[in-house]
LUMLONU-77769 format. One record per residue (C-alpha): residue number from 1; x, y, z; residue in one letter. Coordinates in pm, 1 decimal. Example, Ala and Ser with C-alpha at 12.3 -4.5 7.8 and 13.67 -1.06 7.14 Angstrom:
2
+-----+----------+----------+----------+---+
|   k |       c1 |       c2 |       c3 | r |
+-----+----------+----------+----------+---+
|   1 |   1230.0 |   -450.0 |    780.0 | A |
|   2 |   1367.0 |   -106.0 |    714.0 | S |
+-----+----------+----------+----------+---+
# end
This chain:
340
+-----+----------+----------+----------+---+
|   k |       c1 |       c2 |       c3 | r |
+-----+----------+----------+----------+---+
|   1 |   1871.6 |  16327.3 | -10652.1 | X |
|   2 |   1796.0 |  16098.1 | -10978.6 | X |
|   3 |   1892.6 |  16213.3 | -11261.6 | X |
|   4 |   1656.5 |  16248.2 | -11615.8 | X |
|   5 |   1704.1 |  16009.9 | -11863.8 | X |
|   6 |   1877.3 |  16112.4 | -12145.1 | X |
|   7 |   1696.3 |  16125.0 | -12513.0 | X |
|   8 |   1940.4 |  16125.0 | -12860.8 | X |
|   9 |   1791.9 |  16136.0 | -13201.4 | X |
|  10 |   1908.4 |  16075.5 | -13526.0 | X |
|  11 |   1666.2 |  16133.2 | -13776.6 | X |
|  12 |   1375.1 |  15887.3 | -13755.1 | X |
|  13 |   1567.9 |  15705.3 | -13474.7 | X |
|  14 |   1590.3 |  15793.8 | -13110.1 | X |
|  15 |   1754.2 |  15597.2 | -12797.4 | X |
|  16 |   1675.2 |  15653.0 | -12398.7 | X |
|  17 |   1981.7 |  15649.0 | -12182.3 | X |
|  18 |   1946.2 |  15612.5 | -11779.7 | X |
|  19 |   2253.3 |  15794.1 | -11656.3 | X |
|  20 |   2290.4 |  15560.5 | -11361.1 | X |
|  21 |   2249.4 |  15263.7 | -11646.1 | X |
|  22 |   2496.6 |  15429.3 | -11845.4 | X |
|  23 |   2770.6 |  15500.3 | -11572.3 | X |
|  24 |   2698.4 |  15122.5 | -11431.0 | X |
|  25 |   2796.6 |  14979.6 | -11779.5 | X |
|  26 |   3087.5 |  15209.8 | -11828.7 | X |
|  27 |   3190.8 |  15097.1 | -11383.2 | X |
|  28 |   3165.9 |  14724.0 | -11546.7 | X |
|  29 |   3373.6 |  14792.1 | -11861.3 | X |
|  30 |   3662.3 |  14933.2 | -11619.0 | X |
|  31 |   3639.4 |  14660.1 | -11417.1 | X |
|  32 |   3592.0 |  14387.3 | -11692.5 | X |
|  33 |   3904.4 |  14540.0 | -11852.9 | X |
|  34 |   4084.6 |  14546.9 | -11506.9 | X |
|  35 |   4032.7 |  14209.4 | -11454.9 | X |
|  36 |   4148.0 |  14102.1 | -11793.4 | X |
|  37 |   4494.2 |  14262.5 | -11797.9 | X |
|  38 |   4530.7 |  14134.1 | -11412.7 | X |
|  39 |   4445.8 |  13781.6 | -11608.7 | X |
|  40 |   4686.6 |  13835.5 | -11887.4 | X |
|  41 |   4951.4 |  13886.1 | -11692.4 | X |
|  42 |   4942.4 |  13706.7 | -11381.1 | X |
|  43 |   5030.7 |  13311.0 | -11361.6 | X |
|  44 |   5336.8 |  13056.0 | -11322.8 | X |
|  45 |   5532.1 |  13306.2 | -11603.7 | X |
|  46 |   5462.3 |  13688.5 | -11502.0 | X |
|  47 |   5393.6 |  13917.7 | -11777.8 | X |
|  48 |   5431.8 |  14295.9 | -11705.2 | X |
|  49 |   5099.3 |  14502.1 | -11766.8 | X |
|  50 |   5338.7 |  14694.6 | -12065.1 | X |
|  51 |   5430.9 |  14355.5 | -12256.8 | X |
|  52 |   5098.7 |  14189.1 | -12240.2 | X |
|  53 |   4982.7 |  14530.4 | -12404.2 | X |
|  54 |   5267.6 |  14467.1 | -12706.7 | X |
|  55 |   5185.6 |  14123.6 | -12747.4 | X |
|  56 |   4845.7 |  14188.9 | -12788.3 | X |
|  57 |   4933.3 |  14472.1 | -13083.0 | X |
|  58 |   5174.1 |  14164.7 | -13199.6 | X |
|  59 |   5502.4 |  14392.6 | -13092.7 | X |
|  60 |   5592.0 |  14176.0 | -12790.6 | X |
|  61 |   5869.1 |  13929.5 | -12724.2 | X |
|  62 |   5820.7 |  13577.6 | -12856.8 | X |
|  63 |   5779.8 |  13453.1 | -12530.4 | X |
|  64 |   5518.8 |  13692.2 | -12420.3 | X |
|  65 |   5327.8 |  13645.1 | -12723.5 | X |
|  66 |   5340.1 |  13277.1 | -12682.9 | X |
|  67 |   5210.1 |  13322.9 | -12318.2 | X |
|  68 |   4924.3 |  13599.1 | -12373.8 | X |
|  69 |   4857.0 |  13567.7 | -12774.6 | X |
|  70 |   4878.2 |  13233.0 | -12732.3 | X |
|  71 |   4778.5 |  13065.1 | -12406.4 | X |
|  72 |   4598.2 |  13312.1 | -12191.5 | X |
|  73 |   4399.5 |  13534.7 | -12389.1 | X |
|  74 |   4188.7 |  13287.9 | -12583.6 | X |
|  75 |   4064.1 |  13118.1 | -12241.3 | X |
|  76 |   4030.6 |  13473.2 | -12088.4 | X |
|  77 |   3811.0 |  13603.5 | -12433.5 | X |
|  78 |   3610.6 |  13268.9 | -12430.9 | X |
|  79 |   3537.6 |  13327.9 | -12044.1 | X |
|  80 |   3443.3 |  13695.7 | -12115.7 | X |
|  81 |   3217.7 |  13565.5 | -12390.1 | X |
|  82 |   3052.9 |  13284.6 | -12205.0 | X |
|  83 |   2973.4 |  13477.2 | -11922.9 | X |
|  84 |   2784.2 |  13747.1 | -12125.6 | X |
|  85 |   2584.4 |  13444.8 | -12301.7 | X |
|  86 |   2452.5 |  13353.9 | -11955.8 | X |
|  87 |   2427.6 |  13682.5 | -11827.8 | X |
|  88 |   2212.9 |  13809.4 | -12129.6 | X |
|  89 |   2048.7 |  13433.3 | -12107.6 | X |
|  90 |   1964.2 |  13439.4 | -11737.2 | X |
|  91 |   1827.4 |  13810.2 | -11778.9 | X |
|  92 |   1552.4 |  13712.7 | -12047.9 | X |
|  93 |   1434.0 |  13412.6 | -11893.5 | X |
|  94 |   1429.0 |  13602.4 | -11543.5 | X |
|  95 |   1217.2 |  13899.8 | -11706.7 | X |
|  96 |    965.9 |  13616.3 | -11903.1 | X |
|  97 |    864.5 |  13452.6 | -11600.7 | X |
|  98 |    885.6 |  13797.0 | -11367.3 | X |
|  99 |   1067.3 |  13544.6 | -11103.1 | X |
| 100 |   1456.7 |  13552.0 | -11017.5 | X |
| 101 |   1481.4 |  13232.2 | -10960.3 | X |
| 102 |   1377.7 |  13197.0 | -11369.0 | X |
| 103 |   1733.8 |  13086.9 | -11487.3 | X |
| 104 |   1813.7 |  12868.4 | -11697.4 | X |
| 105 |   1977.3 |  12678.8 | -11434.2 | X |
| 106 |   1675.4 |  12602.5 | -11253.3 | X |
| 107 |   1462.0 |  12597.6 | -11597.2 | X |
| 108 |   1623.7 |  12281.4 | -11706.8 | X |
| 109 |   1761.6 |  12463.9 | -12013.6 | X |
| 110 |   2115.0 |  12398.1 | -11873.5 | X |
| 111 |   2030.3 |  12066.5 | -11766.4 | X |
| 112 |   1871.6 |  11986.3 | -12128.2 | X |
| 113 |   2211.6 |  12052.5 | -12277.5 | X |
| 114 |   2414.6 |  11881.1 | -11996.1 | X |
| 115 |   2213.8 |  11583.4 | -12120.5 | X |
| 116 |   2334.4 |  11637.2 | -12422.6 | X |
| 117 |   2725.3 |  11681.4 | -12379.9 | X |
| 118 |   2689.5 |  11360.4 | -12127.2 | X |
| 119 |   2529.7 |  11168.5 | -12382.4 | X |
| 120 |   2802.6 |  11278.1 | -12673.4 | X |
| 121 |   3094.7 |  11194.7 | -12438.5 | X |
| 122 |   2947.3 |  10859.6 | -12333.3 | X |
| 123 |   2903.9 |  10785.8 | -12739.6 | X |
| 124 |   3241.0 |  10866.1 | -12759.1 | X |
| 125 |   3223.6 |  11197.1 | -12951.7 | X |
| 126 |   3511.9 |  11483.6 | -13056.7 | X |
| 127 |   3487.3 |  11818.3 | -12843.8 | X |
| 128 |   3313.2 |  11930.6 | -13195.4 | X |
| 129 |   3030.4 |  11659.2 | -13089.7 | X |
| 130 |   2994.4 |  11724.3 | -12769.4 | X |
| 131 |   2967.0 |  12051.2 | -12808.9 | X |
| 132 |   2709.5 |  11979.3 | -13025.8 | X |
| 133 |   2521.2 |  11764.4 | -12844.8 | X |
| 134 |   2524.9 |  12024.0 | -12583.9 | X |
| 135 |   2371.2 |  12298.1 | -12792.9 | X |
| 136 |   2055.2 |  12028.4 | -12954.8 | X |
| 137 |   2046.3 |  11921.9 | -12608.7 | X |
| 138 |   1976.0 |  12254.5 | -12444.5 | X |
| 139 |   1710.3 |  12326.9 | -12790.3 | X |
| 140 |   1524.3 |  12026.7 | -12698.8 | X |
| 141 |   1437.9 |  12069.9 | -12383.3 | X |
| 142 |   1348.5 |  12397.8 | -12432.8 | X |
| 143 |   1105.7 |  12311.7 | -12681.3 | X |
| 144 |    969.8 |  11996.0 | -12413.8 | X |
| 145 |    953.8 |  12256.2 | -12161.1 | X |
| 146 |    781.8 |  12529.8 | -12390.0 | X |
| 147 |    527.4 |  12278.7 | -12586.1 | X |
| 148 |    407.0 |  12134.0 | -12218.9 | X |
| 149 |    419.0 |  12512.0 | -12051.9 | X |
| 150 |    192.1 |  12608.9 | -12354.6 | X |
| 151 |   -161.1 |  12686.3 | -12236.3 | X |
| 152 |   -314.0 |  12955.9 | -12463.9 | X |
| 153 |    -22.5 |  13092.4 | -12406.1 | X |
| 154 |    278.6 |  13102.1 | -12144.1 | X |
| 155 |    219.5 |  13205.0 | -11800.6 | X |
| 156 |    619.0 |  13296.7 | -11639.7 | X |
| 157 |    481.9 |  13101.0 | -11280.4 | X |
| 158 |    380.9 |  12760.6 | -11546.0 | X |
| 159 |    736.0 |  12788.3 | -11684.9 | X |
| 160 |    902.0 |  12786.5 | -11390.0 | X |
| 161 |    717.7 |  12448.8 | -11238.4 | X |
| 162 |    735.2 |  12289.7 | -11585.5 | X |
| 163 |   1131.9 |  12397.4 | -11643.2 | X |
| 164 |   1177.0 |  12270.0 | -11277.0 | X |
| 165 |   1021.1 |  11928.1 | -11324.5 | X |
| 166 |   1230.4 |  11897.7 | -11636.6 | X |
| 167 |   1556.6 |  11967.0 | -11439.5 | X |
| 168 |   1480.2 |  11717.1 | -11260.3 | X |
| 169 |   1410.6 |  11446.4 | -11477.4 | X |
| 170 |   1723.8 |  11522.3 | -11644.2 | X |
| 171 |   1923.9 |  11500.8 | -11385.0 | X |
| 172 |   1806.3 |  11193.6 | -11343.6 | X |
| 173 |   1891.2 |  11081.9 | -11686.8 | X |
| 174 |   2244.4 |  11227.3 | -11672.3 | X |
| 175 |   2267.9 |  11013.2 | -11350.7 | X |
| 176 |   2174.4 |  10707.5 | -11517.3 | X |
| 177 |   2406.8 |  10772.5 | -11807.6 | X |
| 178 |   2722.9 |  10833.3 | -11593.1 | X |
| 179 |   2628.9 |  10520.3 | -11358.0 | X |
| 180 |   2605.1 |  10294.8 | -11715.6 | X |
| 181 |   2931.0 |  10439.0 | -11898.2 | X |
| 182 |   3284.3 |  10319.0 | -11826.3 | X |
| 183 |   3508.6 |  10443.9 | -11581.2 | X |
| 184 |   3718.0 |  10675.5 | -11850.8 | X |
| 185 |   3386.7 |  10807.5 | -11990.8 | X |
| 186 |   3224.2 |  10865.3 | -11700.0 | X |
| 187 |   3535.5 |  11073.9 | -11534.5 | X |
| 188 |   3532.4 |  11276.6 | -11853.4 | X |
| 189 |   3170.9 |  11316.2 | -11829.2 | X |
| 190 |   3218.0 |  11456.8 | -11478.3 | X |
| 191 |   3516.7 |  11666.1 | -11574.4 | X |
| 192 |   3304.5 |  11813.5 | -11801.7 | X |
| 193 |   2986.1 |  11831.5 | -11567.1 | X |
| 194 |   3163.3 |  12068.2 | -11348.0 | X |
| 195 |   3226.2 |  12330.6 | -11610.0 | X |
| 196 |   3594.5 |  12434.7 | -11693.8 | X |
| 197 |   3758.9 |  12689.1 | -11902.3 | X |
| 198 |   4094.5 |  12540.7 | -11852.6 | X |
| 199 |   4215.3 |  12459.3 | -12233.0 | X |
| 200 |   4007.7 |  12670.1 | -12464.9 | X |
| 201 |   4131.6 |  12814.7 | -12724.4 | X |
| 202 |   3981.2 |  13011.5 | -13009.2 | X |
| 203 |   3777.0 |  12738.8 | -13180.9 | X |
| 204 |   3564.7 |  12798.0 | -12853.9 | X |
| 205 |   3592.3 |  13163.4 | -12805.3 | X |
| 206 |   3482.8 |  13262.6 | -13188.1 | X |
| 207 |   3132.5 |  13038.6 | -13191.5 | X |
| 208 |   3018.9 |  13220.2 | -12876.2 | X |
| 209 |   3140.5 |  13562.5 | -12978.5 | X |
| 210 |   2951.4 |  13517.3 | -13334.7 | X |
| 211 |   2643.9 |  13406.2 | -13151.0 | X |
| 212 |   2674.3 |  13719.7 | -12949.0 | X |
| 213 |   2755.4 |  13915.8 | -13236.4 | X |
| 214 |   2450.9 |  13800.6 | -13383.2 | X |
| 215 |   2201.4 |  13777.2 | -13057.9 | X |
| 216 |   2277.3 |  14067.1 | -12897.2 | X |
| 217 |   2082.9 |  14278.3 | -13143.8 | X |
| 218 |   1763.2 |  14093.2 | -13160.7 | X |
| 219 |   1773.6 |  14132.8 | -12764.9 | X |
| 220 |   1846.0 |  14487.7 | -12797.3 | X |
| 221 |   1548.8 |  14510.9 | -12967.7 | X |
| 222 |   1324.2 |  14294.0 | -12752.5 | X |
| 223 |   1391.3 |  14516.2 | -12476.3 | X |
| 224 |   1151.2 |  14777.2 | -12488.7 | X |
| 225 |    907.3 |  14509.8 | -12557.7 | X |
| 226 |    985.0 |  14246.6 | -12253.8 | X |
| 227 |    982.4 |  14544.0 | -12031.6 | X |
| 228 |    614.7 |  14594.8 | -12124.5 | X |
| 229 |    555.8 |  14255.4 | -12070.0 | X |
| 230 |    655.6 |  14222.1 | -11706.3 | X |
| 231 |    384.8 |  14416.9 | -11611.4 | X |
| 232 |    132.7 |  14209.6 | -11764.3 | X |
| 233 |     56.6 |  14036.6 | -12076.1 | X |
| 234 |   -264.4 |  14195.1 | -12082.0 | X |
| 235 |   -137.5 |  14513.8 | -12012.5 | X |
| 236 |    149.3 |  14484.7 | -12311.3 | X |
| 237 |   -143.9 |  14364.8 | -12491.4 | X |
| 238 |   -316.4 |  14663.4 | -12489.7 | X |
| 239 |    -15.1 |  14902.0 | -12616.9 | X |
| 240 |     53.1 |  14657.4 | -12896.9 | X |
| 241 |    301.2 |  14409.2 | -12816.7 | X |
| 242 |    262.0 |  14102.3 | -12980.4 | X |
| 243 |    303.4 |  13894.8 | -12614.2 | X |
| 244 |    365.0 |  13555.5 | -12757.6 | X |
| 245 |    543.8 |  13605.7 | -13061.0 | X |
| 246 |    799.6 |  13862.9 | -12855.1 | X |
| 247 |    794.1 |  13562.6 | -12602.9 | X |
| 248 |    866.5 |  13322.9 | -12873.6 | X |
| 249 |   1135.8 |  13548.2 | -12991.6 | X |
| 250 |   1314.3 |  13572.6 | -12666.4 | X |
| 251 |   1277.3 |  13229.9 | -12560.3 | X |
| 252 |   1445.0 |  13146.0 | -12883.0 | X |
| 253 |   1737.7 |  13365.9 | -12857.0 | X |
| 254 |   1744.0 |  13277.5 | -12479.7 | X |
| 255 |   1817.3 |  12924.3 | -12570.6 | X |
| 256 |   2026.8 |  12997.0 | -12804.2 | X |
| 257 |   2271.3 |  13178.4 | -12579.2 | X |
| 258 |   2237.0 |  12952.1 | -12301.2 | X |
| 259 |   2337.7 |  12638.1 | -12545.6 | X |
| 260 |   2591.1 |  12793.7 | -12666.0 | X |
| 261 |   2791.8 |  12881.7 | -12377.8 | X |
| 262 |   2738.4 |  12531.1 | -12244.2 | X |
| 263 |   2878.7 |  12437.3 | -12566.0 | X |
| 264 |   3177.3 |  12604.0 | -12467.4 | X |
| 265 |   3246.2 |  12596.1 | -12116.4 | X |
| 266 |   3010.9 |  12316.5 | -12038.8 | X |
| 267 |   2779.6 |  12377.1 | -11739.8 | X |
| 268 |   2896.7 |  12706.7 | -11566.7 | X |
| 269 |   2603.6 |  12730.0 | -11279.4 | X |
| 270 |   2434.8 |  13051.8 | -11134.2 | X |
| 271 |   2614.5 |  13303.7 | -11369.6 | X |
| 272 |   2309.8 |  13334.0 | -11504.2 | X |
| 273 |   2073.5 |  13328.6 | -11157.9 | X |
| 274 |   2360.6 |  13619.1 | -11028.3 | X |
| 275 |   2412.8 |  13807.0 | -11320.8 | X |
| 276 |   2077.2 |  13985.4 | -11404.4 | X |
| 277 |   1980.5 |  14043.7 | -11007.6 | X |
| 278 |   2323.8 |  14203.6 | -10948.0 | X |
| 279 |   2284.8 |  14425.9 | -11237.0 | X |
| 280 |   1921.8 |  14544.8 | -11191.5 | X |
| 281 |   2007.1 |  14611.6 | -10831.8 | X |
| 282 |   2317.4 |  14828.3 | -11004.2 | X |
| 283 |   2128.2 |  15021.5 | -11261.3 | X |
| 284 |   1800.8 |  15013.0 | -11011.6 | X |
| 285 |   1632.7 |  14941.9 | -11367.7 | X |
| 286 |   1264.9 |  14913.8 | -11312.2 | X |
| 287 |   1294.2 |  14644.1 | -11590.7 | X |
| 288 |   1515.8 |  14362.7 | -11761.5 | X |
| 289 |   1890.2 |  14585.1 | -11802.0 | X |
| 290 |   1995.9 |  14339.5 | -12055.4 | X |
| 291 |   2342.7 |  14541.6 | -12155.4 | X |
| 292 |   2396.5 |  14556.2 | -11773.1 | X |
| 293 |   2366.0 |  14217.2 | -11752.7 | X |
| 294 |   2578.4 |  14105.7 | -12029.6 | X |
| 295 |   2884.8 |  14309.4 | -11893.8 | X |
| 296 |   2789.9 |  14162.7 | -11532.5 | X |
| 297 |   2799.5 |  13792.8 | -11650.6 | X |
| 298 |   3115.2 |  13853.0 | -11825.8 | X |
| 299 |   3279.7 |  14011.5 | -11477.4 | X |
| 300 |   3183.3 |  13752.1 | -11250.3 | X |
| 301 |   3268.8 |  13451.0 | -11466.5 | X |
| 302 |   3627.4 |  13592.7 | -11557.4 | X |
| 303 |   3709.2 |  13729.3 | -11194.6 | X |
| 304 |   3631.5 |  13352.4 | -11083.1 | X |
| 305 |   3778.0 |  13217.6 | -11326.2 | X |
| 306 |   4081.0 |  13418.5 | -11181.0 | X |
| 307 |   4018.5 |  13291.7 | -10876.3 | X |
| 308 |   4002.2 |  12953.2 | -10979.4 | X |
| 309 |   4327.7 |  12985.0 | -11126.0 | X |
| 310 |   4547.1 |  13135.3 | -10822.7 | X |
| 311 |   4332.2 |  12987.3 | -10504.3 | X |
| 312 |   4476.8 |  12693.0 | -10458.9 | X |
| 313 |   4798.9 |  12737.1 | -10723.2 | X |
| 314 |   4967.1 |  12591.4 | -10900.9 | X |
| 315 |   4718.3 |  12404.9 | -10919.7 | X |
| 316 |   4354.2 |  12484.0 | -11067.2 | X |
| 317 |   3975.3 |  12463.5 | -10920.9 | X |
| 318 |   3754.8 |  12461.6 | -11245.5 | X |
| 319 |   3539.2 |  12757.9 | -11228.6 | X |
| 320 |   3210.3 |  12568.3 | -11251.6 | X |
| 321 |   3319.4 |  12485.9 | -10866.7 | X |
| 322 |   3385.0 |  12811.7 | -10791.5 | X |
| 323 |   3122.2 |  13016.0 | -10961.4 | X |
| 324 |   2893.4 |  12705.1 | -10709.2 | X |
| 325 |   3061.1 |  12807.5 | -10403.0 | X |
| 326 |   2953.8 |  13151.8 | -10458.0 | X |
| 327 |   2647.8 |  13116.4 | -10655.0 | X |
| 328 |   2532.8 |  12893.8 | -10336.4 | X |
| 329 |   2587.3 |  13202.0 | -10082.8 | X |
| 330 |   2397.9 |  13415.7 | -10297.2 | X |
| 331 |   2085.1 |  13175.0 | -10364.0 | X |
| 332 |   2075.6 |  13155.8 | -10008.4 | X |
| 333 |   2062.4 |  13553.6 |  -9968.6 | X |
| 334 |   1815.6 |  13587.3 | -10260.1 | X |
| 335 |   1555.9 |  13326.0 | -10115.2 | X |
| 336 |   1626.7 |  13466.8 |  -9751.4 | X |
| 337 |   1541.1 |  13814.7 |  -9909.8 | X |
| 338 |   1190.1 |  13700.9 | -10116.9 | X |
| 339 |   1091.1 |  13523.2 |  -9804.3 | X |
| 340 |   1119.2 |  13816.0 |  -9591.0 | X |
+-----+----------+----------+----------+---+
# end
């Protein structure tokens, strides 16, 4: 039995709520939060659940507020952050081009800005640099990858083989630049290749969350209209979207997202290919569930990031290689699955 979506009003404003949409979000919230406190306060030092609560509220003891204030919860709000940028990132890109494989892993979006940290840490740059290297990096190709997509328009199946053929040509070009640089820059390069949130602190956590803070609400209200839009630009047309400057909107805020979180984390792969399937499968949303796929990204990315942590400890695995091992299995699934 489905259940009816939900209408609220308030005044001139009104907002449809799926039930299923709405329980899915709050099933990711308790689980996002789960996974948090289990981050907080497992490691080399255990913190019990009650003192990582009172050092949060600044009411712990000095050590556990060194340990969770401190240490783990500005990796663990940058990884919560990040993986909502890719989530929310994969999710528009996938609804633009109507294709799951339309990430921006595959797009060369993530590439572009790849390019662009390689190319900072090469030159010798501060994190500040390469992280914003990554960022023009990721911009740059978008717009190379837009501008030659660009036929009276943007077709979703032209983005794809455009994005693809820029993916790889860049990976070419970050080849080229490791194989030139020096052994110190090149391992650093690499390091930084994989994607890692090992070492962040808040001057990486508060640039994402501001970019979300800021993105999220021009998505929110792209919604309606990219819904419209996957089943046809003619068709979205005719109810009175404006197709490409909605498109131009999203791509924009897409990118945006996407650079950032590279920025931050460097190249996290398939968080964003993952993300948006396993959260329209969730919600069974007819259409792009970008709040599902926010929470989603933020999930995955932290629980592996978890992993990453206590697989092989004391040691650490940086997530990038983790969030690959998986993301590979499920790529593998997803193309079984269209081919059938």
């Amino acid at each position: 039995m489905s259940l009816s979506p939900i209408a609220l009003r308030v005044g001139p404003w009104s907002l449809r709520l799926a039930p299923r949409g709405l329980l899915v979000c709050l099933g990711l919230l308790a689980t996002g939060f789960a996974v948090s406190v289990l981050a907080l306060s497992t490691g080399e030092v255990a913190v019990p659940v009650p003192d990582v609560v009172a050092a949060i509220f600044g009411r712990g003891s000095p050590m556990a507020e060194l340990i969770v204030a401190e240490l783990r919860a500005p990796r663990l709000v940058t990884g919560l952050a990040v993986g909502a940028a890719f989530g929310l990132s994969g999710a528009i890109f996938q609804s633009l081009t109507r294709n799951p494989l339309g990430s921006p892993d595959f797009i060369g979006f993530t590439a572009g800005a790849s390019t662009g940290g390689i190319l900072a840490v090469v030159l010798g740059g501060t994190a500040w640099q390469i992280a914003g290297g990554s960022l023009l990096g990721c911009v740059l190709s978008a717009a190379l990858v837009y501008g030659v997509a660009h036929r009276r328009g943007v077709s979703g199946y032209r983005l794809v083989l455009v994005g693809v053929g820029a993916h790889a040509l860049l990976l070419a070009v970050d080849s080229y630049l490791l194989t030139s640089a020096n052994l110190h820059d090149a391992a650093n390069a690499g390091a930084w290749l994989t994607g890692s949130l090992s070492g962040r602190g808040w001057d990486h956590a508060v640039p994402v969350a501001l970019a979300l803070a800021v993105l999220a609400p021009l998505c929110a209200g792209l919604s309606r209209p990219l819904r419209m839009m996957e089943t046809g630009d003619d068709a979205a047309g005719a109810v009175g979207i404006r197709v490409e400057r909605v498109r131009a909107a999203a791509v924009a805020a897409g990118v945006l997202l996407c650079g950032v979180a590279t920025a931050a984390a460097g190249p996290v792969m398939f968080v964003a290919l993952a993300a948006p399937q396993l959260a329209r499968r969730l919600t069974r949303a007819g259409g792009v569930a970008l709040t599902a796929s926010a929470l989603t990204g933020a999930v995955l990315l932290t629980a592996a990031d978890l992993l990453a942590q206590r697989l092989i400890a004391p040691a650490q695995l940086p997530v990038g290689v983790v969030t690959a091992a998986l993301g590979g299995v499920y790529l593998a699934l997803l193309l079984g699955r269209e081919h059938r």
